[in-house]
N, C-alpha and C positions, 0 to 999 in steps of 0.2 A: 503494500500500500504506500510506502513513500513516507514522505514525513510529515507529508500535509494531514493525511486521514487520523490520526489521534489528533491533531489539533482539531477537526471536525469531530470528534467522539468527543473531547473532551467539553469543547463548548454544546455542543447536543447534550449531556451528560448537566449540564451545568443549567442552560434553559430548561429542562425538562424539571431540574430539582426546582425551579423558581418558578415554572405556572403550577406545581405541586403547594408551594407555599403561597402562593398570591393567583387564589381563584378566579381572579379577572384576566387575567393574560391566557391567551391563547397557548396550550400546548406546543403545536406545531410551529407556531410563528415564535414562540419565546427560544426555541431548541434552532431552529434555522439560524434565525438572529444572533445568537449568541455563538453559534459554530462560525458563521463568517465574520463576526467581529472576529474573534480569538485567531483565526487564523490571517487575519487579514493584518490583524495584529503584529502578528511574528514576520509571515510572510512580506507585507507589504505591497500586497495584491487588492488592491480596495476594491476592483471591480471583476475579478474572477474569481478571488472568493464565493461572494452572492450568486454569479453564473453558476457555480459550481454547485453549491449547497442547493440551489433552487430547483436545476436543470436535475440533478439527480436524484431528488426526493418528489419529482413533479407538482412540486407546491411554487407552480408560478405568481399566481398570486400575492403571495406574498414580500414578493421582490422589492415592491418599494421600503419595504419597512425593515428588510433584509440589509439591504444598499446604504438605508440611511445609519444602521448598526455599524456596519463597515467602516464607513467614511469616519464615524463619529470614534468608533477604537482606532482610528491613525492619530488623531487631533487627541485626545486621551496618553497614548502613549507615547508621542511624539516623534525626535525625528533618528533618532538612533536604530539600526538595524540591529533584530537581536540576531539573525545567522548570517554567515556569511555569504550563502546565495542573493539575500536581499540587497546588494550594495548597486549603489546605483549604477548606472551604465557608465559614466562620465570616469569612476573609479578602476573600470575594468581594465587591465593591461592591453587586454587585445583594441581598445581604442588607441592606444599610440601608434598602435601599426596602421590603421585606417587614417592616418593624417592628420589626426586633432593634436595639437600640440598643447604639452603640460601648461602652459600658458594663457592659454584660453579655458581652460577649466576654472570652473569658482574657485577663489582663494581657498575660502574654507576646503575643499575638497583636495587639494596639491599634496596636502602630506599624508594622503590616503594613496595617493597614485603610484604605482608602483612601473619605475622607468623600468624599460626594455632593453 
């Protein structure tokens, strides 16, 4: 399964324990929501997370309220990546070879960059 799918178990695991506790929320929508927050979290996938969790549980419907979860755990946890696949493109090595020179990368990001 990769290392996405327990972030999906775990946030499913997690919304399912909180519409058990607060009989107003939807089951389904609290367990979705909360698997692509969590993962979207880690990963830094704010919009295929939601695809993911929605597309595969067939609970399209619930996408908006999905999405808004999502976006809402990036802004929450901010801007540090917790694994190292999450790093942004600009940090990748193989960008030095495509022509962007270290220089034109955001300040902040230069002592991320790893020359070639």
């Amino acid at each position: 399964g990769g290392f996405i799918f327990p972030f999906i178990f775990s946030g499913h695991t997690l919304g399912t324990g909180l519409a058990l506790l607060i009989p107003a929320l939807s089951p389904t929508a609290a367990a979705l929501s909360c698997a692509a927050a969590i993962n979207a979290s880690v990963t830094r996938t704010w919009l295929s997370s939601p695809l993911i969790v929605c597309f595969l549980s067939g609970q399209l419907q619930c996408m908006p309220m999905v999405l808004v979860a999502s976006i809402t755990a990036l802004f929450v946890i901010g801007d540090p990546a917790i694994i190292k696949g999450a790093q942004s493109r600009a940090e990748s090595p193989g960008m030095l070879h495509r022509g962007v020179s270290k220089e034109s990368i955001d300040p902040r990001m230069q002592s991320k960059v790893v020359s070639a």
